[in-house]
ROMAR-505404 format. One record per residue: residue in three letters; z, y, x of N, C-alpha, C, O in turn; residue number from 0. Coordinates in nm, 3 decimals, decimal comma, padded with zeros to 5 digits. Layout:
// residues N
<"Ala" <Z Y X> <Z Y X> <Z Y X> <Z Y X> NUM>
...
***
This chain:
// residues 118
<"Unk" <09,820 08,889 10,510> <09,742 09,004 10,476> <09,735 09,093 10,600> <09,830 09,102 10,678> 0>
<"Unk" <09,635 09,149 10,614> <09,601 09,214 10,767> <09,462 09,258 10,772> <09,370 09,187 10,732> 1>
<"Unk" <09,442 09,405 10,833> <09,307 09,433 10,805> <09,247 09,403 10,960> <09,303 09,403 11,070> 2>
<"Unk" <09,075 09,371 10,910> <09,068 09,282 10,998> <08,969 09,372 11,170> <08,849 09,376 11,196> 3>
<"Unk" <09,079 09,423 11,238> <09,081 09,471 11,353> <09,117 09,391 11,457> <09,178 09,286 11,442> 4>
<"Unk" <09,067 09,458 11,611> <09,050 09,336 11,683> <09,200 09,272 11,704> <09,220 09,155 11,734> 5>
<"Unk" <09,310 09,379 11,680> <09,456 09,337 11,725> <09,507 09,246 11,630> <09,587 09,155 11,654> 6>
<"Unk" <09,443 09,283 11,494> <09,476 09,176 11,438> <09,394 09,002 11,450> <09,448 08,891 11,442> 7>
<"Unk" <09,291 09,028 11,465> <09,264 08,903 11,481> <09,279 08,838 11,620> <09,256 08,718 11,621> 8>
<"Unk" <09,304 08,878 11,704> <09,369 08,845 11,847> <09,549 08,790 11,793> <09,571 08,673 11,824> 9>
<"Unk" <09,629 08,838 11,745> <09,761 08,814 11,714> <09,754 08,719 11,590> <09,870 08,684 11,564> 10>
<"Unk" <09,676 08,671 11,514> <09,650 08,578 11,444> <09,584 08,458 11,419> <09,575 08,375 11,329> 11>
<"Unk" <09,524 08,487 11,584> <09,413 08,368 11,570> <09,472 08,240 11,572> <09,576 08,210 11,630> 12>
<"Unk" <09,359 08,124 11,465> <09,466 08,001 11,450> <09,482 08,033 11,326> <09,410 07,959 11,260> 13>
<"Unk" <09,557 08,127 11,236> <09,614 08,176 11,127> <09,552 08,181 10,991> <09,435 08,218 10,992> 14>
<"Unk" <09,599 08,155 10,883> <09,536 08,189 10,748> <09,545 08,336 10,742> <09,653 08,394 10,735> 15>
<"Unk" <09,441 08,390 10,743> <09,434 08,536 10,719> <09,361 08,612 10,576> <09,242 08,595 10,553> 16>
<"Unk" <09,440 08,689 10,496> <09,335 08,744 10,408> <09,304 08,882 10,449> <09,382 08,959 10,392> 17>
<"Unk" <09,219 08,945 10,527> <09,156 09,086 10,501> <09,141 09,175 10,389> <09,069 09,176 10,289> 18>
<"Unk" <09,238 09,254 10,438> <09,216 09,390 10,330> <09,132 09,482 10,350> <09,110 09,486 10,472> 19>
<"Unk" <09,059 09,576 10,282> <08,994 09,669 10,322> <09,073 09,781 10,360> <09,192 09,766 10,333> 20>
<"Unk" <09,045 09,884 10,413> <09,086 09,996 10,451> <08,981 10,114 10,524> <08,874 10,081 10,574> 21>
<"Unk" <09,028 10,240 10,522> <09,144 10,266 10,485> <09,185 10,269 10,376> <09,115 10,262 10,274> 22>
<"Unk" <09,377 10,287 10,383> <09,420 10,277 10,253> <09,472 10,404 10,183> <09,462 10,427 10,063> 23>
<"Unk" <09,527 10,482 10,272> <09,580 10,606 10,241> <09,522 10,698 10,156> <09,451 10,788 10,201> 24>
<"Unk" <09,548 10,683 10,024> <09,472 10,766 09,897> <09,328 10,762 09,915> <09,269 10,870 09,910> 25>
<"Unk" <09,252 10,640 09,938> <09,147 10,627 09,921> <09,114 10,541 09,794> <09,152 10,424 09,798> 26>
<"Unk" <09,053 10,582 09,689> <09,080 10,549 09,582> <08,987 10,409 09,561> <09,014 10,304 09,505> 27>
<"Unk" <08,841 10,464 09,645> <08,797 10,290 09,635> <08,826 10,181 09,712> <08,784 10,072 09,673> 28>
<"Unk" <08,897 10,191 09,826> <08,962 10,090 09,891> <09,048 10,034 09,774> <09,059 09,916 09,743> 29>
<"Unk" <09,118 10,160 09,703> <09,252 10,101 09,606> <09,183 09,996 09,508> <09,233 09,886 09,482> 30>
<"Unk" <09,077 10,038 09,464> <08,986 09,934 09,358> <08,968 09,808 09,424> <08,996 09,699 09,374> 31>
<"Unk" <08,913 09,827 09,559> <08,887 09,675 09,626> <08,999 09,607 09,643> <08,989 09,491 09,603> 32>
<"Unk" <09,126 09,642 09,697> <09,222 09,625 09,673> <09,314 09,518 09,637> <09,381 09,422 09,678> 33>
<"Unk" <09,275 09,600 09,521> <09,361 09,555 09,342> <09,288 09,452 09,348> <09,359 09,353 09,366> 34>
<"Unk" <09,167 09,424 09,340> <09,090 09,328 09,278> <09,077 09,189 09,377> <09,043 09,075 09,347> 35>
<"Unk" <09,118 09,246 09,504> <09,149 09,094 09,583> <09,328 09,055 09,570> <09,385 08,959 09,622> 36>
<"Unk" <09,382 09,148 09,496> <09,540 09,084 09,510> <09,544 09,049 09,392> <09,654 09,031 09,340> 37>
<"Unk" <09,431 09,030 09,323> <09,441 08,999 09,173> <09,383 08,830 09,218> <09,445 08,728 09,188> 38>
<"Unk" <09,305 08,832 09,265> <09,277 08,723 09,341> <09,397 08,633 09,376> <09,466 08,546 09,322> 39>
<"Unk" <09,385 08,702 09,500> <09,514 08,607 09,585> <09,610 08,578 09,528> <09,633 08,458 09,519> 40>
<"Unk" <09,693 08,659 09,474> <09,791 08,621 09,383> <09,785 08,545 09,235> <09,874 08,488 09,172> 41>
<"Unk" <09,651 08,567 09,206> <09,664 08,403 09,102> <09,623 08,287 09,173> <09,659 08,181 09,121> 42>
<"Unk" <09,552 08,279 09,287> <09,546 08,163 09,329> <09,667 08,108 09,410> <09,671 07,987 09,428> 43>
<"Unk" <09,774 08,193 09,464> <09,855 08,163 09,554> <10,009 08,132 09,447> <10,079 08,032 09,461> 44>
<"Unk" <10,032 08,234 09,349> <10,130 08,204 09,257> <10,275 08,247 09,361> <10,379 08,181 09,352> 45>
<"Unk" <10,262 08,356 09,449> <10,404 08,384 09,489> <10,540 08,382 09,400> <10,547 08,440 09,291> 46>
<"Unk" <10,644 08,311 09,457> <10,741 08,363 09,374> <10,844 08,507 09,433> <10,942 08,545 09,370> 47>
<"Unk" <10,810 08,551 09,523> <10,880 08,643 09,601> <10,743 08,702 09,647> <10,660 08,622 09,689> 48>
<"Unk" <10,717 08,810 09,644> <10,642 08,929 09,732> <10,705 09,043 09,805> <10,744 09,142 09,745> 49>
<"Unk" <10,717 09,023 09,979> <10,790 09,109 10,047> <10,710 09,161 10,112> <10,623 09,092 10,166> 50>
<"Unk" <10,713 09,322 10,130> <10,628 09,415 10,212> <10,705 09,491 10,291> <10,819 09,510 10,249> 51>
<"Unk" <10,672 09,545 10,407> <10,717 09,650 10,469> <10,633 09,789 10,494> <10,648 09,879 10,577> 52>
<"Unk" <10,567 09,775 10,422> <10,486 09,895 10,400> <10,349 09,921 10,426> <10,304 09,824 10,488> 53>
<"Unk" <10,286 09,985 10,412> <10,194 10,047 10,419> <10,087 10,060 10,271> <10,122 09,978 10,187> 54>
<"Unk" <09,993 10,129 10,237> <09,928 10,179 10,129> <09,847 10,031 10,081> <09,794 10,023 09,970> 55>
<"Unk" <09,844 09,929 10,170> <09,777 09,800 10,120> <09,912 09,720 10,001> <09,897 09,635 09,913> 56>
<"Unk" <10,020 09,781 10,040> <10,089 09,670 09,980> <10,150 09,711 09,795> <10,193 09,637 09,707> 57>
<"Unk" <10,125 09,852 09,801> <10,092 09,864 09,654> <09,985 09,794 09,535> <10,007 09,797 09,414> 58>
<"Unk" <09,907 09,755 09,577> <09,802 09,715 09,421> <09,899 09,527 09,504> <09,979 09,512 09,412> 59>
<"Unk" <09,921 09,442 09,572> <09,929 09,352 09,598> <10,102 09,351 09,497> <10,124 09,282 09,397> 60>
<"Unk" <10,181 09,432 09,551> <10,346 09,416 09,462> <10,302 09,434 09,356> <10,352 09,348 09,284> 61>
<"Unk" <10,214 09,514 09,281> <10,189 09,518 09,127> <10,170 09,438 09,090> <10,243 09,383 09,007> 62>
<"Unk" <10,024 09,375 09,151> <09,977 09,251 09,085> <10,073 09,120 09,100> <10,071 09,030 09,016> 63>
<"Unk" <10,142 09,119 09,194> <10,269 08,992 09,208> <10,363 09,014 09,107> <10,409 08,922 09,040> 64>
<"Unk" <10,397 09,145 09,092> <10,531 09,153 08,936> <10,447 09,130 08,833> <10,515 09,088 08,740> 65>
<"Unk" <10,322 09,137 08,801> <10,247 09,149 08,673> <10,299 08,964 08,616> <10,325 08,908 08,509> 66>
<"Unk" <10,289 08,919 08,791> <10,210 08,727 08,766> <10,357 08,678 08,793> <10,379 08,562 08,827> 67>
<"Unk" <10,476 08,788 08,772> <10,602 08,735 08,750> <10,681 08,715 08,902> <10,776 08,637 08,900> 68>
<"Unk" <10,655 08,766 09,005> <10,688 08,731 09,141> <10,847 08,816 09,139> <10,884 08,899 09,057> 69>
<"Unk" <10,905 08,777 09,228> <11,016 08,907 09,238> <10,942 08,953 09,378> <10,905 08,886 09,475> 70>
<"Unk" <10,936 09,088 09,352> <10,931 09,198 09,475> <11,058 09,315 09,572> <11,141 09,405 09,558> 71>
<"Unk" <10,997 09,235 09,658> <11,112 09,318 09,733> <11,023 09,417 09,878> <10,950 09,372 09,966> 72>
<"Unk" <11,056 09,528 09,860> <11,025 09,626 09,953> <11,118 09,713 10,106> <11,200 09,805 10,105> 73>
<"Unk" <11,074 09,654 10,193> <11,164 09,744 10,292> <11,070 09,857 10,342> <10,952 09,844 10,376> 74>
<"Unk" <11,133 09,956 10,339> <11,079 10,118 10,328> <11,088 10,144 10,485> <11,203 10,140 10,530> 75>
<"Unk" <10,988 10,170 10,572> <10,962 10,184 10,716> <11,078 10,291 10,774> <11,113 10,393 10,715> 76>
<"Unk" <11,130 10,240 10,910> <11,213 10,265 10,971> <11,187 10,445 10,986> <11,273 10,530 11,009> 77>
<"Unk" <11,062 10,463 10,967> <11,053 10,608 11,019> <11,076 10,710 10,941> <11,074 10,830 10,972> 78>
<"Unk" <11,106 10,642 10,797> <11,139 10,713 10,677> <11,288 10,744 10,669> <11,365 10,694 10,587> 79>
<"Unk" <11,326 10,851 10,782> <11,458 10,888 10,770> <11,517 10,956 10,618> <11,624 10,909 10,579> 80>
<"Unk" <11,483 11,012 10,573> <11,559 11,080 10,440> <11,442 11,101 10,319> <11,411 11,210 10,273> 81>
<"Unk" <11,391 10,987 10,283> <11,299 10,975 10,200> <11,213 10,880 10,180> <11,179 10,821 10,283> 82>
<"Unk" <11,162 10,843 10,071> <11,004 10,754 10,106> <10,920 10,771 10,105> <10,889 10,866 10,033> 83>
<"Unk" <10,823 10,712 10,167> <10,710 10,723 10,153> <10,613 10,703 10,044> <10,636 10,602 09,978> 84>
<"Unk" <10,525 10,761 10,014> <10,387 10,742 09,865> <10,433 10,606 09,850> <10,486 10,580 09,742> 85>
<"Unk" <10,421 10,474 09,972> <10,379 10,357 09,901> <10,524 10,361 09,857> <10,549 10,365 09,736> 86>
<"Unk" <10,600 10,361 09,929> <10,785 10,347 09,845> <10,792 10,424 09,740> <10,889 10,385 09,674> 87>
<"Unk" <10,729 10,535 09,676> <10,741 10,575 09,537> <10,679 10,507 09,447> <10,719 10,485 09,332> 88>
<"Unk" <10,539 10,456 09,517> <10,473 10,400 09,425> <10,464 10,246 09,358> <10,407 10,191 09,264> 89>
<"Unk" <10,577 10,201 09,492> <10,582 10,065 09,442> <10,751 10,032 09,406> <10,799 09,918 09,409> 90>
<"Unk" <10,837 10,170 09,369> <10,962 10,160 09,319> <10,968 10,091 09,152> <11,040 09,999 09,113> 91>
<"Unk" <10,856 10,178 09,066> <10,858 10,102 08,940> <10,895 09,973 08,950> <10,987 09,928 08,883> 92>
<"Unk" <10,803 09,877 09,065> <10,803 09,719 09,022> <10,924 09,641 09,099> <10,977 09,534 09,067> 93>
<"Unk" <10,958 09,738 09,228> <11,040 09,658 09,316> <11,158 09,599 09,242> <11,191 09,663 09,142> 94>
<"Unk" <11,242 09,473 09,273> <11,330 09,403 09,229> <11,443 09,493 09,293> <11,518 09,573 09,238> 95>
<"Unk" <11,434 09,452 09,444> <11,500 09,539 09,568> <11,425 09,618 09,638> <11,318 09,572 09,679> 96>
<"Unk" <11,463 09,772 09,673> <11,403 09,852 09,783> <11,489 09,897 09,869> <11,584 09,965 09,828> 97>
<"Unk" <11,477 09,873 09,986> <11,587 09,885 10,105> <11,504 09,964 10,193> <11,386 09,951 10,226> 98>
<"Unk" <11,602 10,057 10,227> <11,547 10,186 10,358> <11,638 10,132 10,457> <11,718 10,039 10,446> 99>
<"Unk" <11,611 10,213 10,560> <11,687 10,171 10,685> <11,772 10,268 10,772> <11,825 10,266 10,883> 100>
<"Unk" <11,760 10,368 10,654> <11,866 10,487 10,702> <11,952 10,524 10,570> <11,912 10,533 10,454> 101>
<"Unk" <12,082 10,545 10,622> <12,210 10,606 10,512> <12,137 10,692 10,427> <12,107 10,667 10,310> 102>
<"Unk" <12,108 10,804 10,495> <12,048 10,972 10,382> <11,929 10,902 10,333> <11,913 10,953 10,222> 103>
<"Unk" <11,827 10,806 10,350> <11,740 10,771 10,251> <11,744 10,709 10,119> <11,656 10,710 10,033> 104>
<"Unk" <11,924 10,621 10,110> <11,981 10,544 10,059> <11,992 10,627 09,897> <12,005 10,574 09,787> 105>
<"Unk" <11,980 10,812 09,940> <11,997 10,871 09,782> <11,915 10,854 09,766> <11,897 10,973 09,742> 106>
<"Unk" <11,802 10,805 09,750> <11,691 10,770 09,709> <11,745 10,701 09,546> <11,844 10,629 09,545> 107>
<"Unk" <11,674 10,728 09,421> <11,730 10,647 09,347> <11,659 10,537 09,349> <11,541 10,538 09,384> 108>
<"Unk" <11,740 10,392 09,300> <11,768 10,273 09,337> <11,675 10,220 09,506> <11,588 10,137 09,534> 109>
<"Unk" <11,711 10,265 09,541> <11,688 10,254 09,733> <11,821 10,179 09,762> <11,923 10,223 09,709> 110>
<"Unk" <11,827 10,065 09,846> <11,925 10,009 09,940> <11,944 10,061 10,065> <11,845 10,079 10,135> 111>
<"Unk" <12,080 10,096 10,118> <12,087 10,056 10,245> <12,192 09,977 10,265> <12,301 09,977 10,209> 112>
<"Unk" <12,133 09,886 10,380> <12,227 09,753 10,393> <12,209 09,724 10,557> <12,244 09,617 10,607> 113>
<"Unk" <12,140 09,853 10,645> <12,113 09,847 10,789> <11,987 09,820 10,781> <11,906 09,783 10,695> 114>
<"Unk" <11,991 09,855 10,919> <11,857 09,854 11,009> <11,813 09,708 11,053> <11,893 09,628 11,101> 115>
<"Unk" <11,678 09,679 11,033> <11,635 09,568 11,083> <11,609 09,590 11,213> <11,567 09,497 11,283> 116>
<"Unk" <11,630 09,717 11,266> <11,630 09,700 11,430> <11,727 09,679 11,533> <11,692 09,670 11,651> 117>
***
C-alpha cells in the first residue's frame, strides 16, 4: 500500500503495489475511497495479520482486516512521544496489539512499550 508519488514508485518499481488515494488527514472522501478499496483488497487478499505503522491510510484498511477476521497490530510513530496520534486512537478499538515507542506514551490505555524500533 503506497500512494502513488514519484518516491514511491521509484522505491517500488518491480513491486506489487496498491495505490491509495490521498490526502488522508480528515479528508472524509478520500476516507470513503479508502474504505472501499480495503474492502476490496482485503477480501481478495484474506490477510491473516494486518500491520501498520501509521498514517491516516491505515485506518479504514485495519478495520476492514478485523471485520474479515485478520489480527491487527499497530506500531504508533516514533514521533509520538507522550501520546497518539488520530490514526492510533482511531484504530485502538480494533488493534489486537498497539505498541508506541516511547515509555510516557505507554500510559496510553492498552498501548505497548516494548522499545524502539530504532
Amino acid at each position: 500500500m503506497a500512494f502513488d508519488t514519484p518516491d514511491a514508485r521509484q522505491l517500488l518499481a518491480g513491486r506489487h503495489v496498491v495505490h491509495a488515494h490521498h490526502p488522508t488527514n480528515r479528508n472524509l472522501r478520500n476516507l470513503a475511497r479508502n474504505t472501499i478499496l480495503a474492502w476490496r483488497v482485503v477480501r481478495r487478499t484474506r490477510p491473516a495479520v494486518a500491520i501498520s505503522t501509521g498514517a491516516g491510510v491505515a485506518v479504514p484498511f485495519l478495520w476492514v482486516a478485523r471485520i474479515h477476521g485478520a489480527r491487527v497490530i499497530y506500531v504508533e510513530s516514533f514521533a509520538r512521544t507522550a501520546g497518539l496520534s488520530l490514526t492510533g486512537r482511531l484504530v485502538r478499538p480494533v488493534a489486537h496489539r498497539l505498541f508506541v515507542q516511547w515509555p510516557e506514551a505507554a500510559r496510553e490505555r492498552r498501548a505497548e512499550f516494548v522499545g524502539s524500533i530504532f
